[in-house]
N, C-alpha and C positions, 0 to 999 in steps of 0.2 A: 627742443625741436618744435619746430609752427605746423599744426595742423589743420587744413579747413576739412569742416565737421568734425564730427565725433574723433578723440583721438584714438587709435587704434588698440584693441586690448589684443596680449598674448598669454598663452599657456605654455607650458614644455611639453614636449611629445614623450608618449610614454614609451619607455626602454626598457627590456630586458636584458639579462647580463648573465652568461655562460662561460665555465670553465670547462676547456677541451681538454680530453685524456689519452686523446692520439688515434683513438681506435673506434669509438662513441661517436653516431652519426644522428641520432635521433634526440632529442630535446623538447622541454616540455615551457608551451608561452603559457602567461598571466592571462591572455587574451587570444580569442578565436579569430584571426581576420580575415578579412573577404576573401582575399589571392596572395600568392605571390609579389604582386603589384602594389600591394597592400603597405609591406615592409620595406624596411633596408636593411639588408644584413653586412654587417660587416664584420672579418674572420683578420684577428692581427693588426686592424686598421686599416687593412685593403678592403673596400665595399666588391661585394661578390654580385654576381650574374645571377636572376632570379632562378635561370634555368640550371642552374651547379645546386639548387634545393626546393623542394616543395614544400607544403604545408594541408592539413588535414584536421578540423577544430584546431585544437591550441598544438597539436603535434608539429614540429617545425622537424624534418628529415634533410639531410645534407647527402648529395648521390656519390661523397668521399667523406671519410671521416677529416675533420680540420684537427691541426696540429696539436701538440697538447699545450696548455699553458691559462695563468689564470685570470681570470677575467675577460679572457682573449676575445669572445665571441657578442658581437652588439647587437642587438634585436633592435630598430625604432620603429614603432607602430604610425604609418601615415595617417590614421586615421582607420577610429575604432569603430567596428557595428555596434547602431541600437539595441538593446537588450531590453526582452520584457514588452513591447511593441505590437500590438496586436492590427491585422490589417482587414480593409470591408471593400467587395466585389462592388462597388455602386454602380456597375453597368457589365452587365453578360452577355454574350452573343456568343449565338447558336446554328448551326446550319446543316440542313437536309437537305440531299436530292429524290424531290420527288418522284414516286411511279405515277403511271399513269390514272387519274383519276382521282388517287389521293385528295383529300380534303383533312384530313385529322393528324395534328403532329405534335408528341407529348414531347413537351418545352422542360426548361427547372423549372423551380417552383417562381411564381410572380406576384407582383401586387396586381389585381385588378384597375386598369385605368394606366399602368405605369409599362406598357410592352408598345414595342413597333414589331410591325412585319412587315420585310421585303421580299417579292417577289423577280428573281433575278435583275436583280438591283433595283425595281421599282418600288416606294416604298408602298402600301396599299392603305387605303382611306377606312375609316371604322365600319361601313358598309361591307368590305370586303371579306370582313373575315370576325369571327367571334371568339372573344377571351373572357371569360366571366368566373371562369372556374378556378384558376392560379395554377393550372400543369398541363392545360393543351388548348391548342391554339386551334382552331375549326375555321376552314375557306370556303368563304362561301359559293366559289364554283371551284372541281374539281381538278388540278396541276396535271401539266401534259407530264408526259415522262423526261426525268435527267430533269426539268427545272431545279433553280436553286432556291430555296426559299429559308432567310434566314429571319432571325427575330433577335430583338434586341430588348433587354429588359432592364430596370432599374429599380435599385435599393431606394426604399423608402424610408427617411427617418425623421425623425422630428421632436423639434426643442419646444414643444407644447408648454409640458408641465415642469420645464427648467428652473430652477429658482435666481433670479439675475442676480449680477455680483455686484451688488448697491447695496448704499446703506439701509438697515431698517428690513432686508428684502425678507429677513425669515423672522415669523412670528411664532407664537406658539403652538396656533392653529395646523402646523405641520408636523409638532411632535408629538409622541404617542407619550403621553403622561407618565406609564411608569416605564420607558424608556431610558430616560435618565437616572440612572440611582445612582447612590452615594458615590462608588468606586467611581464610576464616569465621571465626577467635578474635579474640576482642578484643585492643586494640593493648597491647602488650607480657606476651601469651601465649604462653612457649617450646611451648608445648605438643609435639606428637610430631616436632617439626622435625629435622633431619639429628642423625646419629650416627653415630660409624666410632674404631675401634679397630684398629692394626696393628700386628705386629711385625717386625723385622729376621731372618731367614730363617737367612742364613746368616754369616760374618765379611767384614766390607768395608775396604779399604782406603780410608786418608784419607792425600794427600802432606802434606809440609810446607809451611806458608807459604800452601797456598791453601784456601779457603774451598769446603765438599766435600758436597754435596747428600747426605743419610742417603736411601735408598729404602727404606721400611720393605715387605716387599711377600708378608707374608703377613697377612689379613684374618683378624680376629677376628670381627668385625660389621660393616658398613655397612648402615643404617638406607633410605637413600634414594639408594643407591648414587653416590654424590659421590666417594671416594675409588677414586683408581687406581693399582693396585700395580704400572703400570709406571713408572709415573714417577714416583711417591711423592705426589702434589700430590693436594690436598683441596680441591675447589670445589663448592660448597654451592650448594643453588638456593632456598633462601631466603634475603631479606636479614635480618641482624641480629648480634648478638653473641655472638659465641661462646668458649667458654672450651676455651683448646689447652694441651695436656699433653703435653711430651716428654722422651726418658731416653737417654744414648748415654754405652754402657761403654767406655772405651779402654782396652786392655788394656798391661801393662808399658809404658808409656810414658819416655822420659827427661826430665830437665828441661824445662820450657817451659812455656808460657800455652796452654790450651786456652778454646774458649770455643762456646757453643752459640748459633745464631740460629733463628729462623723469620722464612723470606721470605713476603714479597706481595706476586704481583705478579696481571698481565693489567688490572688496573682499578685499583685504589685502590692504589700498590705503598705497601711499608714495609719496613725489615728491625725486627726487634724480638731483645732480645738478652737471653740466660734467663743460666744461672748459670757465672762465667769463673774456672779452677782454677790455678793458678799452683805448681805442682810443682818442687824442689828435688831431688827424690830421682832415682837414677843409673836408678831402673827404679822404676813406682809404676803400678799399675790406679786407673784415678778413673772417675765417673758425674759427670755433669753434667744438670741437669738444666732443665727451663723450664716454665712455669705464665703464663698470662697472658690476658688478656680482648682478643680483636680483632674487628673490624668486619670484616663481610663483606656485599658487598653482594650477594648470590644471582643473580649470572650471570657475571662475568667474572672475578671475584677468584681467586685459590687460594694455598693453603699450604704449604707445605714446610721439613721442618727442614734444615740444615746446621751443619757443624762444621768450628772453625777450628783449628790445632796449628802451634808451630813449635820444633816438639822437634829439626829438622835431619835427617828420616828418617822416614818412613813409618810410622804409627800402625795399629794394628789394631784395627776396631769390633767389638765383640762380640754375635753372631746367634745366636738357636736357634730351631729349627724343634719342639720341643717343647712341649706346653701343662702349665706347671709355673706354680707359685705366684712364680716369678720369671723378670721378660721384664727381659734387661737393659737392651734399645735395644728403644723402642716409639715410638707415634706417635697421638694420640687429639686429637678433637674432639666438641664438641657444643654444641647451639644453647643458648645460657641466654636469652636474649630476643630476642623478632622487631624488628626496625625499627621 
């Protein structure tokens, strides 16, 4: 079918559906409607007389009970009331009959600038009469008796400090900084989630054969304070994934398998296991290092690197308490996506 303009859209009207039990006159709608008028009822398939039933909120009352049978009873809503709609007086009018002499007449409340007064139907000039105060209206000469003297007020509002619906229209300058936190980003926003960077202080000993927790325990940054430099361990109070970066120098070492891990434990444990050196040489410094993406679920989790050696004698980690362009044994985290 050919339309000029817009083709026309349709909806279904919304219906209710009652089963009568011969004797039950009262019925409960989905929807409050405005009247009577409102509806169409129909009992059997014969549409009924508005005045054979009323209605009261969603109560729909029939002034007989309709027969019994199922489905029998059709509700269709012509059209539903707004719901949740709030409404604004933009314009009040008020009216007093004066006594004699009268000058002073407590109004609602008003904006200054924003009232008329009439004076049996004349309206009067700003001379006439004084409004400055926002709840009474002062004549500047006094009303005979029985005049009518009404006033008319108006709502003042205003799209000042609106923010337009264009592009580019909200900057930062509108938001309050720690307004936004984590929960508020949308799902899979690292946004300013945990960050911590340590390093190894001073030189640390690792035995042979056992597997030797690194305490990196001087703090370069921590972000959301997660990391603790007495116990080396990183636990994050957001959940999500993080990318962990670690480095541990062993110095003159003799043959043997060195190898680097990061544990997890308190909640989700794991070991996960970075780069494993395998030295031949009678005395050799190596770096080992580890990179890797892990889940943390931001309350029970945390991190920690370790190093494993079985050179047959005691290994020495290399620490500096220095801020140089090289950290040999370090220890870093940061959120790359939330949960």
């Amino acid at each position: 079918m050919s339309y000029i303009g817009a083709q026309p859209t349709t909806a279904a009207f919304v219906t209710d559906t009652f089963s009568a039990n011969g004797s039950g006159t009262v019925f409960t709608l989905s929807v409050a409607p405005a009247n009577t008028n409102s509806i169409l009822v129909a009992v059997s398939g014969v549409l009924q007389d508005p005045s054979t039933y009323s209605v009261s909120g969603t109560t729909l009352t029939f002034s007989a009970a309709p027969p019994a049978g199922t489905g029998n009873i059709s509700v269709r809503f012509l059209g539903i009331p707004a719901s949740g709609v709030t409404s604004t007086a933009y314009r009040t009018q008020t009216e007093f009959t004066a006594t004699a002499g009268q000058t002073t007449f407590s109004v609602p409340s008003y904006t200054v600038g924003y009232i008329d007064v009439y004076r049996n139907g004349a309206k009067l000039g700003t001379a006439d009469f004084t409004a400055t105060n926002g709840t009474t209206v002062v004549l500047a000469s006094g009303a005979s008796s029985g005049d009518l003297v009404q006033t008319v007020s108006f709502y003042v509002s205003s799209v000042l400090n609106a923010i337009p619906a264009v592009a580019n229209a909200v900057t930062d300058s509108y938001i309050n900084s720690g307004a936004v936190t984590q929960t508020k980003l949308g799902t899979g926003v690292a946004g300013n989630g945990p960050a911590f960077w340590a390093q190894l202080s001073t030189n640390a000993t690792i035995s042979t054969a056992t597997k030797t927790a690194v305490v990196n325990d001087l703090e370069l940054f921590d972000t959301a304070n997660c990391y603790n430099t007495s116990t080396g361990r990183f636990t994050p109070n957001v959940a999500g994934y993080y990318q962990v970066n670690a480095a541990v120098e062993v110095q003159s070492i003799a043959a043997s398998e060195i190898n680097i891990y990061v544990d997890r434990s308190g909640g989700t444990t794991g070991q996960f296991r970075g780069s494993r050196i395998s030295t031949s040489a009678s005395s050799a410094t190596v770096v080992i290092i580890f990179s890797n993406l892990i889940y943390m679920n931001g309350s029970t989790d945390y991190i920690y690197p370790s190093v494993y050696q079985n050179s047959g004698g005691n290994a020495t980690v290399t620490g500096t308490s220095t801020s140089t362009a090289y950290y040999p044994t370090f220890f870093s985290a940061f959120l790359a996506r939330a949960a």
